[in-house]
N, C-alpha and C positions, 0 to 999 in steps of 0.2 A: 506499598501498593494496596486501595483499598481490595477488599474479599467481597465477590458478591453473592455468595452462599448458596445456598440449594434451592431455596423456592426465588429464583431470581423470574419475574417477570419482564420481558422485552417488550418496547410496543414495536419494534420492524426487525424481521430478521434481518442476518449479516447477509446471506447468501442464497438466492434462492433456483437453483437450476431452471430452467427453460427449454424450448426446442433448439436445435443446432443446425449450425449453417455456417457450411465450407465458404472462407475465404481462400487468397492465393496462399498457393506452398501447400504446405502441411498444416496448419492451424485450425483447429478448428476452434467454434466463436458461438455463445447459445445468439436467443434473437434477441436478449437484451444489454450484448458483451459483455458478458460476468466473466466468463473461468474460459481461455485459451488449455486446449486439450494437444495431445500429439496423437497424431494421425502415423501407424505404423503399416505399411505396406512387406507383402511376405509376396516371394514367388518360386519355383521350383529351382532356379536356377541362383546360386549365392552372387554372382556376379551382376547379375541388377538389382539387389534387393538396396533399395534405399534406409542410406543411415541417418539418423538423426544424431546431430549434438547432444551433448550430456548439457539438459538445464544446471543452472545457477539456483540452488535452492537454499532459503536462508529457514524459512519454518514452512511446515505445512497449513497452506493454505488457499484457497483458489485464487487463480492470479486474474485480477480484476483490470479490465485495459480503458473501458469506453460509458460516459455516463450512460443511466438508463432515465429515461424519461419521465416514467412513473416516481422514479426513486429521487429525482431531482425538484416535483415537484412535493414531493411528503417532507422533503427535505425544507423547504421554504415554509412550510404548514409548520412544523417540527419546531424551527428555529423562534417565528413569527406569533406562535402562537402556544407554547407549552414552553419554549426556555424561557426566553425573553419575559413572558408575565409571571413566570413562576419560579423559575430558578434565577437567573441574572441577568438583570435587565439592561445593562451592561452589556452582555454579551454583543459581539459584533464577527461572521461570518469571514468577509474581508479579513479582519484582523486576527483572528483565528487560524486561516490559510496561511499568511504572515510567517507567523512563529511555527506552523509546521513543517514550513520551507526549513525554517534555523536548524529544528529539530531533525529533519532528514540529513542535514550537512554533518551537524555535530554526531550522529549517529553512526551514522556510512564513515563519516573519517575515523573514528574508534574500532569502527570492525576493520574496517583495511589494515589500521595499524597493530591488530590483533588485540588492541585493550578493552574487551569487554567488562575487565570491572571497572572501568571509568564510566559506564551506561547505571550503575546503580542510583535509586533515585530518581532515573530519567524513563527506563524502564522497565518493568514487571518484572521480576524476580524471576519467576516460569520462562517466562521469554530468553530471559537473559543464560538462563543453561540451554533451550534447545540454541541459540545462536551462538554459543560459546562450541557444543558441538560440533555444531556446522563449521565455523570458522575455524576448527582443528583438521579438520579433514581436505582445508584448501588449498591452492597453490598459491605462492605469492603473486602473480599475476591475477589470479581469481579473487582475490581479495581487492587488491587495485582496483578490480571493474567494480567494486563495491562504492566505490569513493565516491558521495558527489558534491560538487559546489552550486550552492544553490541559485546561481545563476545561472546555472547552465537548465535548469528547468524550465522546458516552452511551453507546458500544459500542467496544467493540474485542475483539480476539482475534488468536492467531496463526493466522494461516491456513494455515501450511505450517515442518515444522522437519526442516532437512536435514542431512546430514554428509557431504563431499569430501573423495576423497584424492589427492594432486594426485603420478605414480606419475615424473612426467618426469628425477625426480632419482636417480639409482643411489644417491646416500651415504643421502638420506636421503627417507622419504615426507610430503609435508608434508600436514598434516589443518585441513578449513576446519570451519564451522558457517554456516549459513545460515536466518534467521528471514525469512518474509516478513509483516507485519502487518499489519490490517484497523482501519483508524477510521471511524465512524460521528460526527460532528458536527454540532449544530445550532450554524450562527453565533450569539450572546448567550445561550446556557446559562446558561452562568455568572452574569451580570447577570440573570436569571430568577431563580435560586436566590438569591443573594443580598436581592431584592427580597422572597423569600418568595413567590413566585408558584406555584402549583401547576403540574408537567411533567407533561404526560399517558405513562403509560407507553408509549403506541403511537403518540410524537409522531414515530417516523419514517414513518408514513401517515397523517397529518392533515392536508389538503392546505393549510392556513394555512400551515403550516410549511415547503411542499414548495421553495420557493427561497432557503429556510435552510440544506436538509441538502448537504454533500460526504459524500464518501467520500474515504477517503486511503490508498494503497497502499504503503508502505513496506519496503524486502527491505536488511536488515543481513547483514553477516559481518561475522565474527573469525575469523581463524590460530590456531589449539590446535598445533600444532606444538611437537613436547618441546625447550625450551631456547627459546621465541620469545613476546617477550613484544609483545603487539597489544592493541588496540583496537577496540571495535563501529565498523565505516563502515557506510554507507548504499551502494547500489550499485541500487538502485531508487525514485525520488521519482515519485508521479503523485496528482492529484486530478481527479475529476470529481465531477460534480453528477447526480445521477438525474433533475432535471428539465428536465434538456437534452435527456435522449430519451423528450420526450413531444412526439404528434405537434401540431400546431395547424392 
């Protein structure tokens, strides 16, 4: 996994907080849906105090649900205009998305089945012990909601496309790429379509469905470094469920 050292320059942050604004439930949402927060309500008396679900947490990081607009269009600039003429021109977005579907399958099935060191290679080192923790701490059942097939994915997008230049070396400056990805999943999609069953287009607010859906966060780099030749790694794995922060 490359190192991007101490004087790492980014040209976009990962995450940038914003103002907030209540959706339903308990969720709360800034105004560019970055980070879903939980809303904890207290009151004098223990028999109405609403609980919330214990989230699903794989790493800390803010769990990212809905593209933002600004970030969608820096993201076309990004690709169109700084990868593409300078690092690989090659590169193709589309196919990109692609293989990060693969990579969320191959990934999620490893954690569920508790073999994180089958992730080595695939990804980051760091990564791979906080999620080794986490997945010590799970129940079998909690791991299973980890699992996905990537056809069962109805949404996705990049949420964020970066470029670092890591300046620590005098001979040479090494340049990263960083994608962070957005999946939207209802568990048995897939076995729906195949059945022929009709998918409601607005089946991620259909509350039948509502402890179907995750969400999946995933943040890749690659090394573009002239003369180095690398590999997409993961160096961000998280999934939660939207209907862990609903209150009851």
């Amino acid at each position: 996994m490359p190192s991007c050292g101490t004087r790492v320059q980014r040209a976009t942050a990962v995450w940038s907080p914003g103002t907030k604004a209540l959706l339903s439930g308990s969720s709360v949402v800034n105004n560019n849906h970055n980070i879903v927060q939980t809303r904890w309500n207290s009151t004098d008396e223990q028999s109405s105090r609403q609980r919330v679900r214990k989230p699903l947490m794989l790493m800390d990081f803010p769990q990212l649900v809905w593209p933002s607009v600004i970030k969608t269009i820096r993201n076309w600039i990004m690709v169109h205009f700084i990868i593409r003429p300078y690092f690989d021109r090659e590169f193709s977005l589309p196919d990109f998305i692609q293989g990060a579907k693969q990579a969320l399958q191959v990934v999620s099935s490893s954690l569920a089945g508790g073999e994180v060191k089958q992730l080595e290679g695939l990804v980051d080192r760091a990564a791979i012990a906080d999620l080794k923790q986490s997945i010590s701490k799970m129940s079998v059942a909690e791991r299973y909601d980890i699992q996905v097939v990537k056809e069962d994915v109805y949404f996705s997008f990049p949420y964020q496309v970066g470029v670092m230049f890591d300046e620590s070396n005098d001979d040479s400056q090494k340049r990263f790429v960083e994608i962070t990805m957005v999946f939207h999943v209802l568990k048995g999609l897939k076995g729906m379509i195949e059945r022929g069953e009709t998918v409601p287009l607005n089946v991620g607010v259909l509350p039948e469905f509502r402890d179907k859906i995750s969400i999946c966060n995933y943040r890749f780099i690659k090394e573009f470094t002239k003369g180095v030749d690398s590999d997409w790694t993961v160096n961000v794995v998280n999934h939660f469920k939207p209907s862990d922060y609903i209150e009851e």
